[in-house]
C-alpha positions as CSV (number, residue, x, y, z in Angstrom):
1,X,-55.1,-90.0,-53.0
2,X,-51.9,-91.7,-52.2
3,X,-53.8,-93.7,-49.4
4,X,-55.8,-94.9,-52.2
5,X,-53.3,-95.7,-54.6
6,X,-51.8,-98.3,-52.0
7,X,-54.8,-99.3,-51.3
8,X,-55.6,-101.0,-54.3
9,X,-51.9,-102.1,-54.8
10,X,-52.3,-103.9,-51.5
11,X,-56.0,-105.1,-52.8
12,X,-54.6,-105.7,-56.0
13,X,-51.8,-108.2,-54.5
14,X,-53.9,-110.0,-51.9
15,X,-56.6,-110.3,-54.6
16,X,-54.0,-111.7,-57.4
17,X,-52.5,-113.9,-54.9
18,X,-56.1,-115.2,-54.1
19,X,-56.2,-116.5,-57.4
20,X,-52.9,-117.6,-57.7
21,X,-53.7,-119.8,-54.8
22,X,-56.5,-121.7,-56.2
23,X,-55.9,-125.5,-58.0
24,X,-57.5,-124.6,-60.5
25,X,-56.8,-128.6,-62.2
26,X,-59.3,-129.3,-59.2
27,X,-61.7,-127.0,-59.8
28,X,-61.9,-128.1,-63.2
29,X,-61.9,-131.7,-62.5
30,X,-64.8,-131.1,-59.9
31,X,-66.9,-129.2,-62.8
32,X,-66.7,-132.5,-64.9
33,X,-70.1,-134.7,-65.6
34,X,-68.3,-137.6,-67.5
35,X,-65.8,-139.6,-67.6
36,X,-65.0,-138.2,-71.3
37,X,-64.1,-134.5,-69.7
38,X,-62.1,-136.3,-66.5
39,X,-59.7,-137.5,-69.3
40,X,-59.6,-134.3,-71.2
41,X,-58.6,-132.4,-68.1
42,X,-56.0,-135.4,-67.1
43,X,-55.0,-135.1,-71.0
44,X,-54.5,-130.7,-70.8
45,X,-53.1,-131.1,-67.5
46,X,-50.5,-133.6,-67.1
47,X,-47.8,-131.8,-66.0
48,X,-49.7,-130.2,-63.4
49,X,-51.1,-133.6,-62.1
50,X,-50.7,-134.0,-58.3
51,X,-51.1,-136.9,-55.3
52,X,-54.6,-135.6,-54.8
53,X,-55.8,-134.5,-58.2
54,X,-55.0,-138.1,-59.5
55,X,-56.7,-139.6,-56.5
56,X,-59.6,-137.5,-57.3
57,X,-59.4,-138.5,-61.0
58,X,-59.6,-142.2,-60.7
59,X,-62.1,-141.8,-58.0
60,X,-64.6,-139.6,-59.6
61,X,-64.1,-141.7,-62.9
62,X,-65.3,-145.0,-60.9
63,X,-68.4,-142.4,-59.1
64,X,-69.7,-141.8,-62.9
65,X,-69.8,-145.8,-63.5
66,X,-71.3,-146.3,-60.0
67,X,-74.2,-144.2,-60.6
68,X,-75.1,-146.2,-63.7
69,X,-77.2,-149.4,-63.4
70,X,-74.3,-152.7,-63.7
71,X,-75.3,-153.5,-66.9
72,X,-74.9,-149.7,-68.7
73,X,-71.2,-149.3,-66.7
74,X,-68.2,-148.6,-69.4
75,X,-65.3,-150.1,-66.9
76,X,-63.3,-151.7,-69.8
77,X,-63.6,-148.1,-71.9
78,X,-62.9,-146.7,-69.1
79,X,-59.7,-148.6,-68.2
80,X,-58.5,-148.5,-71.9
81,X,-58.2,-145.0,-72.4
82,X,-54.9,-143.6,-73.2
83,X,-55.2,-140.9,-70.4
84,X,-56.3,-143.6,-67.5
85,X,-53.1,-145.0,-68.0
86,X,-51.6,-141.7,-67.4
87,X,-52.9,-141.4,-64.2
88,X,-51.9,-145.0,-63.7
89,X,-48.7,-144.1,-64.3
90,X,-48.6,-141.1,-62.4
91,X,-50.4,-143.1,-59.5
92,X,-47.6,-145.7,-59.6
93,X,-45.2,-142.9,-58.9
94,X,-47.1,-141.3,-56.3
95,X,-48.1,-143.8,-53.9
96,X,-45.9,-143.3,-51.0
97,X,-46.8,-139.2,-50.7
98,X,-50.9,-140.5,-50.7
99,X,-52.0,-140.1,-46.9
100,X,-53.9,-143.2,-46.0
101,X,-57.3,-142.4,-47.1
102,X,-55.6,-142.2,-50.9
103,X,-54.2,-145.8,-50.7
104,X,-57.4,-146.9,-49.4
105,X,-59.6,-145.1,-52.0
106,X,-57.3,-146.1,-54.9
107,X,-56.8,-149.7,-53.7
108,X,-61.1,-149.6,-53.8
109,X,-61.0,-148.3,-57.1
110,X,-58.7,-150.0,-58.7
111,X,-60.8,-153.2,-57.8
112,X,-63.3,-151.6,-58.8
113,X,-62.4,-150.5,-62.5
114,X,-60.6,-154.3,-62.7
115,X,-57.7,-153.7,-63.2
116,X,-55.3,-156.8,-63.5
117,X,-53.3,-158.2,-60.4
118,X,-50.8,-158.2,-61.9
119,X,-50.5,-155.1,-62.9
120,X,-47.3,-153.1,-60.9
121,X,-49.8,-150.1,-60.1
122,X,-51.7,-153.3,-57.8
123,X,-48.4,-154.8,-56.9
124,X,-47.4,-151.3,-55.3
125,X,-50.4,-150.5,-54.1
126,X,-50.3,-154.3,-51.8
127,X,-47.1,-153.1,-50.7
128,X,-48.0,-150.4,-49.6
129,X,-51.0,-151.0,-47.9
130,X,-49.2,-154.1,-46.3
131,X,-46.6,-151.7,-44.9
132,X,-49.1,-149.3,-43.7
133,X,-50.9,-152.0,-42.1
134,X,-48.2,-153.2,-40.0
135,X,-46.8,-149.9,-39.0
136,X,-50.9,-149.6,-37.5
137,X,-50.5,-153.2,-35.7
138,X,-47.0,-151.4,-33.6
139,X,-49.5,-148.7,-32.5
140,X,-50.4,-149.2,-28.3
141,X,-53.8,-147.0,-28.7
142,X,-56.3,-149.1,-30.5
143,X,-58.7,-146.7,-31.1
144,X,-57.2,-143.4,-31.9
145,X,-54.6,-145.6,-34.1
146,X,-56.8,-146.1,-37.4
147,X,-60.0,-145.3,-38.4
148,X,-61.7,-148.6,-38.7
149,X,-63.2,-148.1,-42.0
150,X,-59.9,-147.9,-43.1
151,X,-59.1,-151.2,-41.6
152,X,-62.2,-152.4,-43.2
153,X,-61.3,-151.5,-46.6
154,X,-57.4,-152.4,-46.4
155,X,-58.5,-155.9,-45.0
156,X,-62.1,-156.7,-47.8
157,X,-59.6,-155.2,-51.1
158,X,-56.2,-157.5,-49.9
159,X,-58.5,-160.7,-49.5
160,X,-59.7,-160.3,-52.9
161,X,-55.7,-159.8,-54.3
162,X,-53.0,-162.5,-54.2
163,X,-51.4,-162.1,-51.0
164,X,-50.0,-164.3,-48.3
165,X,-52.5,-165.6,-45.2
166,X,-53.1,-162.8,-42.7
167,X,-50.7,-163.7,-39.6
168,X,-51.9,-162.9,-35.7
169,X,-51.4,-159.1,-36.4
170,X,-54.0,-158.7,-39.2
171,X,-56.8,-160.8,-37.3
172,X,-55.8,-159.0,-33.7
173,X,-56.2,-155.3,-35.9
174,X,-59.7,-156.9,-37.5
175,X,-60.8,-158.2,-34.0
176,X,-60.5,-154.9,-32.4
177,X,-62.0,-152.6,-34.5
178,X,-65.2,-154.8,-34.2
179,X,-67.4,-153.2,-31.8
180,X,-67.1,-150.2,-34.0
181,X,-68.6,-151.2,-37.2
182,X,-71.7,-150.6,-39.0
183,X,-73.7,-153.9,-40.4
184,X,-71.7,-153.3,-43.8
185,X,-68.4,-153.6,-42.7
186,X,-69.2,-156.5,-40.0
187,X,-70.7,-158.6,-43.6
188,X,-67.3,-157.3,-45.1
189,X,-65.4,-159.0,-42.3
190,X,-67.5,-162.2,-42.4
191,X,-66.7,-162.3,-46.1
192,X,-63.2,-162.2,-46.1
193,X,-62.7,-164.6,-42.8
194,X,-64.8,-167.2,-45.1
195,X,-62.6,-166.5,-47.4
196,X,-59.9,-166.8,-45.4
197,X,-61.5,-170.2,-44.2
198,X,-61.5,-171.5,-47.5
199,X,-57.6,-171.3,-48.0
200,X,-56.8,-172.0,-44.6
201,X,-56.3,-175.6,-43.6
202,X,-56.2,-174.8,-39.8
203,X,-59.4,-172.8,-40.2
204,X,-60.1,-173.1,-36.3
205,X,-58.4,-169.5,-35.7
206,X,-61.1,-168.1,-37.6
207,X,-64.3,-169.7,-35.9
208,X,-64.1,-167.2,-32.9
209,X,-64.0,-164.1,-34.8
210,X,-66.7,-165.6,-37.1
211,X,-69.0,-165.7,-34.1
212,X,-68.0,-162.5,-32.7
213,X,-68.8,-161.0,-35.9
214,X,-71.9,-162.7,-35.4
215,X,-72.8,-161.7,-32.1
216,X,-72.2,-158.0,-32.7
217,X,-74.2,-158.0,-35.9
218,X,-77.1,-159.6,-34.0
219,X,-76.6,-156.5,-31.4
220,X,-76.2,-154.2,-33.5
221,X,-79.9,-155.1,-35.9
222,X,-81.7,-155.2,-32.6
223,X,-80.5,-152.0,-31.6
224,X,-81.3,-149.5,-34.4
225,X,-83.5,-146.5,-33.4
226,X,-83.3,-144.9,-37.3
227,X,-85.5,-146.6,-39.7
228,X,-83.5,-144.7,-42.9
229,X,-79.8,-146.0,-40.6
230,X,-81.6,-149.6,-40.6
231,X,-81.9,-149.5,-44.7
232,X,-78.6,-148.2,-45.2
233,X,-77.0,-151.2,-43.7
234,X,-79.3,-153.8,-44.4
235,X,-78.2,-153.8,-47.8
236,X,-75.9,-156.3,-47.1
237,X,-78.4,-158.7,-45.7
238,X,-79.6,-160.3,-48.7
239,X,-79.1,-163.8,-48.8
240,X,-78.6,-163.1,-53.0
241,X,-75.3,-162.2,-51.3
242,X,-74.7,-164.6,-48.8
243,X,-72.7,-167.7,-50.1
244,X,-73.8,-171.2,-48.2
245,X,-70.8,-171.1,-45.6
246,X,-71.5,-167.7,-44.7
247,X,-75.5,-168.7,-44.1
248,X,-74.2,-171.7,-42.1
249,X,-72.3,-169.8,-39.8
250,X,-74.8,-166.3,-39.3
251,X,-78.0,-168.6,-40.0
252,X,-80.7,-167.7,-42.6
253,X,-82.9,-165.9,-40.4
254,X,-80.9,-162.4,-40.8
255,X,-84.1,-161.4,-42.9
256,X,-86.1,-162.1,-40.9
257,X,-84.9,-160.2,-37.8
258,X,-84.3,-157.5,-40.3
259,X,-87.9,-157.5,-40.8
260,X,-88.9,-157.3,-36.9
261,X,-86.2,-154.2,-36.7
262,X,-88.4,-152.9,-39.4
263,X,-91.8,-153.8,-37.9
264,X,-90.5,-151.8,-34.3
265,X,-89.9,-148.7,-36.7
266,X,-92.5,-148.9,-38.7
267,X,-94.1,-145.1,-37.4
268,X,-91.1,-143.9,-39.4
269,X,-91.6,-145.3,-42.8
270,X,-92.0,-141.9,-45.3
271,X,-92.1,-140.8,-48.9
272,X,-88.4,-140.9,-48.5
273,X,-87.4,-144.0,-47.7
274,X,-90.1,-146.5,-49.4
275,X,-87.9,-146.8,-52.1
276,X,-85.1,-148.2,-50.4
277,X,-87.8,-150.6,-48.2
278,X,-89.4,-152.3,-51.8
279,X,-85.5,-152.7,-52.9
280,X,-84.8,-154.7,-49.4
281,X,-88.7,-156.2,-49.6
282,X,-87.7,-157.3,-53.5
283,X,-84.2,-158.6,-52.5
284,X,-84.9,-160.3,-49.4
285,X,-88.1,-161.9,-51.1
286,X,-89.7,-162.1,-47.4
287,X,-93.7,-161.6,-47.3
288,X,-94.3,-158.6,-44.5
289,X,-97.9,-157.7,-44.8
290,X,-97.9,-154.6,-42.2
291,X,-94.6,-153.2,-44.0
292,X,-96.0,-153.7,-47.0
293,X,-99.3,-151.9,-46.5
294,X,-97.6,-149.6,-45.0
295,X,-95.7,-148.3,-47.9
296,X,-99.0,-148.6,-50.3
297,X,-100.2,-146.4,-47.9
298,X,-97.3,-144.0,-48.0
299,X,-97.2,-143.9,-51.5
300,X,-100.6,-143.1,-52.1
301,X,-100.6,-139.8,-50.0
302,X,-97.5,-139.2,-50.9
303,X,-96.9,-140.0,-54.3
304,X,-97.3,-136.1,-55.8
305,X,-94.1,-135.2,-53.4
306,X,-91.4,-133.6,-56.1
307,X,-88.5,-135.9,-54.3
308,X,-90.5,-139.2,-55.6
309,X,-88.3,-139.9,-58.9
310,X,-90.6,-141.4,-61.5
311,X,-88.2,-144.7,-62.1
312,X,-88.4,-145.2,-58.6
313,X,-92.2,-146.4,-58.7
314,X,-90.6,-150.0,-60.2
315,X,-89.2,-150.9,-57.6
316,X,-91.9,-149.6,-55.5
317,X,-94.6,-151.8,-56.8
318,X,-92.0,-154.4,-57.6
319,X,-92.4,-156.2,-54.4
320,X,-96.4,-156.7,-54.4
321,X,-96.1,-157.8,-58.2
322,X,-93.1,-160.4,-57.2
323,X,-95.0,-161.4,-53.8
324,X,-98.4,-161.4,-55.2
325,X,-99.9,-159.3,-52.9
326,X,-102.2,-156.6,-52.9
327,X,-103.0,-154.5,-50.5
328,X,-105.7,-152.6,-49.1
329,X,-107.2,-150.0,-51.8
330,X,-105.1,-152.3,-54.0
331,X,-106.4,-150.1,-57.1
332,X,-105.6,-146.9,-56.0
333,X,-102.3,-147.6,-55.2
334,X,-101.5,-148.9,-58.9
335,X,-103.4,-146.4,-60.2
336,X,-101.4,-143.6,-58.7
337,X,-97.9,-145.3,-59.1
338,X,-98.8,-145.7,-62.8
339,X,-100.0,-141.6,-63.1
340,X,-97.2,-140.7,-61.8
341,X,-94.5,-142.4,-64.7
342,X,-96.9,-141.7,-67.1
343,X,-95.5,-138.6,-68.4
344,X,-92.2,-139.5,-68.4
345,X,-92.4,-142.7,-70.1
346,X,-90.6,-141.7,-73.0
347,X,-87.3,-141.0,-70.8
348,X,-87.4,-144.7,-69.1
349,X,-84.4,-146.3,-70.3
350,X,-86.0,-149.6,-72.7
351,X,-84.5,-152.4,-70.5
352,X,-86.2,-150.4,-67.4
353,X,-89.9,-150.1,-68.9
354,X,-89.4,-153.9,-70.3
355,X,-89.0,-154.6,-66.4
356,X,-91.7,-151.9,-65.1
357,X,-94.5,-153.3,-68.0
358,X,-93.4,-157.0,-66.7
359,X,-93.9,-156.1,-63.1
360,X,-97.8,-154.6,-63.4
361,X,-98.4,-157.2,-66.0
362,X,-97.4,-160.0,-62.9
363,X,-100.1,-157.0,-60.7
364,X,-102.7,-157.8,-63.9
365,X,-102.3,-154.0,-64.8
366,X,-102.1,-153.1,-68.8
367,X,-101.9,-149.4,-69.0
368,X,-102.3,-148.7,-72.3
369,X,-99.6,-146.1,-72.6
370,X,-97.0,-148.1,-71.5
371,X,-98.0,-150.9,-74.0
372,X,-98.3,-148.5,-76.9
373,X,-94.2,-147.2,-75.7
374,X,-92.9,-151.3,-75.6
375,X,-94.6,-152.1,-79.0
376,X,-93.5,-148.5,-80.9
377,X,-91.1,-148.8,-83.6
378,X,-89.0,-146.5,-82.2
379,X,-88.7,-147.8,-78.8
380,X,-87.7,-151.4,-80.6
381,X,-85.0,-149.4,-82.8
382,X,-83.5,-147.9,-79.1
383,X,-84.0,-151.5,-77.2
384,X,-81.9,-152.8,-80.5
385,X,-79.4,-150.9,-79.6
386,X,-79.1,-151.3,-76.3
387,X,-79.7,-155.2,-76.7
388,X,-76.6,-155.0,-79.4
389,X,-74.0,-152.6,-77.2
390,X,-74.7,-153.6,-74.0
391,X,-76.1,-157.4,-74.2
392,X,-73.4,-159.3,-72.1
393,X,-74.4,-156.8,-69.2
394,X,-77.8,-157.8,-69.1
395,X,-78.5,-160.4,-66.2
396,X,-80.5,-163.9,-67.4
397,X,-83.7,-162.3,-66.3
398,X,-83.4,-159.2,-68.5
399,X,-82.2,-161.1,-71.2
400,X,-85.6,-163.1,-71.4
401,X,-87.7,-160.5,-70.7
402,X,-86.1,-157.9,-73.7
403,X,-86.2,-161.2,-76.3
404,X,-89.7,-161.7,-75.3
405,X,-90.5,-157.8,-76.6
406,X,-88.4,-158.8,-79.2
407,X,-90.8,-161.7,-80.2
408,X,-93.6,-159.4,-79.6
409,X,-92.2,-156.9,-82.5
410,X,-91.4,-159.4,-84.6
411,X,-94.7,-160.9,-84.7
412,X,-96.2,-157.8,-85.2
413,X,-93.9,-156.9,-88.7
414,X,-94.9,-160.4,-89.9
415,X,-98.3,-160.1,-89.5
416,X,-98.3,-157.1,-92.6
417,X,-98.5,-159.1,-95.7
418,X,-97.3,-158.4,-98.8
419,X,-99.8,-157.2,-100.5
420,X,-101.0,-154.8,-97.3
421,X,-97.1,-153.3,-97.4
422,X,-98.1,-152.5,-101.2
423,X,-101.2,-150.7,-100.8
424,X,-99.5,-148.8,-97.9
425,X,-96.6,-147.8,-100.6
426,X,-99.7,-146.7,-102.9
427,X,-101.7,-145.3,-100.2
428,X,-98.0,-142.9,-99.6
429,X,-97.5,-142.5,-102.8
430,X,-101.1,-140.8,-103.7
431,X,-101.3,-138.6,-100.1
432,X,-97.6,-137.4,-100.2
433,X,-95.5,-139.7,-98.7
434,X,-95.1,-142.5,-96.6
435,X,-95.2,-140.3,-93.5
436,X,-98.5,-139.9,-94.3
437,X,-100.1,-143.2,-94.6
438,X,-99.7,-145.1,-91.1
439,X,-99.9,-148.8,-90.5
440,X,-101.7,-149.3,-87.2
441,X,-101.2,-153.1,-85.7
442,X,-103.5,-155.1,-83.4
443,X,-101.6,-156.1,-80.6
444,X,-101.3,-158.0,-77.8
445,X,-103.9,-156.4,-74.4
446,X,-106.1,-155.5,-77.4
447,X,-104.5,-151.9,-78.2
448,X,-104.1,-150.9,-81.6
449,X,-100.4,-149.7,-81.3
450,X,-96.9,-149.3,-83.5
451,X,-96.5,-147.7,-86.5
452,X,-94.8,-149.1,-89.7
């Protein structure tokens, strides 16, 4: 008995202690969807607030926007809220117990939520990261001294802040870690050294380490064995992202030998990845035919796979629709693509079936559920919306293409004359209400859609 009494003392303590132990302001911070329950834990917590749970904070806050399409992402809400300039605060205080990794992930979100230069929280931030940087260049082991994404990021956020030209140090740190990065970091380096260029009379320094950055990016494309590694870092191939110094100096035939590291792994194009590969097809704008047939291919067998997110078939079709191609079983391919949104069309986001119904329309594919969603009343009442909150997000393109449903709608509420709106009053008046007596409206495609 008394062996059990101490027992579950001892259990008791170790078990209490167990929960004593936990940080619980991360947990909670981890459970949060939002940004709106990251500031109410920031806002219940602030005397609790540590070095990492702010670095988590501002991080995860900047995750939430990421994950949103550029034109739907809150930053200046975001950076306006009473509690974000709590943990700005509490960041300014905190910087010099962050380990490295926190000065680099809060100097890339910071830039990323745009927050002024000027502010101190920046200001410190520089400093710091300049100190840290030079205590790095007195370091004899190159490689065990700094990870080199670390480098990487230091170097691509100071280039973008006021701060002085990098002396011999800062390009001897960029030039070694070289050989050891990816195809993103090496564009991230070629970036900031035309940058660099730019505001450098005696640019000369800089041509060498432009053409080693070339040379290894050249090695590296050519010696991928991973088609999904090849995707991953070809994102930063697009010459939509390439200014003209930067194609002068790596030449504008990067998509191209993109496309022939593609061909080579062509056996390991899947349900998984064709996503990604019409993105890079779209972006690139190059014509492949094989890569292309291959993922109509792919798609078609494949298309009934859970993983296959219905929003992702626009930017599957998306390149034969923008490249005018079709390939072979042309039909089925569409066909299947456009089963597969079907029922979920009501959960597209307007802007994104505006773009999907403009891409098959470019194919010369009119599905008659999608143009009965673009021309309902209700769709126009959410794109009206959107188009009023969120309008100087939208890109050019968008812009056109939402105004044009716009037209579309309007056209169609004009075409009810006066004296048709009064026998639809009467007509709701005699059956019940005007719930019951529908206006149907010829439309464009020929389908009799919209209901006012």
């Amino acid at each position: 008995m008394f062996w059990l009494r101490s027992f579950r003392a001892c259990s008791h303590r170790l078990f209490h202690s167990g929960a004593l132990s936990r940080d619980q302001v991360l947990e909670q911070l981890q459970t949060c969807s939002a940004e709106d329950q990251v500031f109410d834990v920031v806002g219940r917590n602030k005397a609790k607030l540590s070095t990492s749970h702010v670095s988590f904070a501002i991080g995860w806050l900047w995750m939430f926007l990421r994950e949103r399409p550029l034109m739907f992402r809150t930053i200046k809400q975001v950076r306006n809220h009473p509690q974000f300039l709590t943990l700005r605060v509490l960041a300014e205080n905190k910087i010099s117990l962050m380990d490295d990794a926190s000065v680099v992930d809060m100097l890339y979100s910071v830039h990323r939520l745009q927050v002024e230069h000027h502010d101190t929280l920046v200001q410190q931030l520089v400093t710091e990261a300049w100190n840290r940087l030079e205590r790095y260049m007195k370091k004899l082991h190159i490689n065990g001294s700094v990870y080199p994404y670390e480098v990487t990021m230091l170097t691509r956020v100071l280039s973008m802040l006021p701060s002085p030209r990098p002396d011999e140090a800062v390009l001897s740190r960029v030039n070694a870690v070289i050989l050891q990065c990816n195809l993103n970091d090496l564009n991230t380096y070629a970036t900031v050294v035309v940058k660099w260029i730019r505001n450098d009379p005696s640019y000369r320094k800089y041509v060498c380490l432009l053409q080693t950055l070339n040379r290894c990016s050249r090695e590296r494309l050519h010696s991928f064995e991973s088609l999904d590694v090849v995707l991953e870092e070809v994102k930063c191939l697009s010459e939509e992202y390439f200014d003209e110094m930067l194609l002068d100096f790596l030449g504008k035939s990067w998509p191209n030998e993109s496309m022939v590291t593609m061909q080579k792994l062509i056996d390991q194009i899947s349900w998984t990845n064709v996503h990604e590969l019409g993105v890079y097809l779209t972006r690139t704008n190059y014509f492949c035919a094989a890569l292309m047939d291959c993922i109509a291919s792919v798609t078609t067998e494949n298309m009934d796979k859970l993983g296959i997110h219905y929003s992702a078939t626009y930017s599957t079709l998306l390149p034969f629709a923008v490249l005018n191609y079709d390939p072979p079983k042309a039909e089925e391919f569409f066909d299947v693509c456009i089963r597969h949104f079907t029922p979920y069309i009501s959960s597209f986001d307007p802007h994104l079936l505006v773009l999907l119904a403009y891409a098959l329309a470019l194919a010369d594919y009119f599905p008659e559920e999608v143009v009965r969603e673009i021309f309902n009343v209700d769709f126009l009442a959410k794109l009206d919306i959107q188009i009023t909150n969120r309008f100087k997000r939208f890109n050019v393109r968008t812009k056109v293409f939402l105004f044009i449903n716009l037209v579309f709608h309007t056209v169609a509420n004009s075409s009810i004359s006066p004296a048709q709106q009064q026998i639809h009053k009467m007509l709701g008046d005699v059956l019940g209400g005007m719930n019951c007596a529908k206006v149907g409206v010829l439309m464009p495609y020929f389908y009799t859609v919209g209901e006012f």
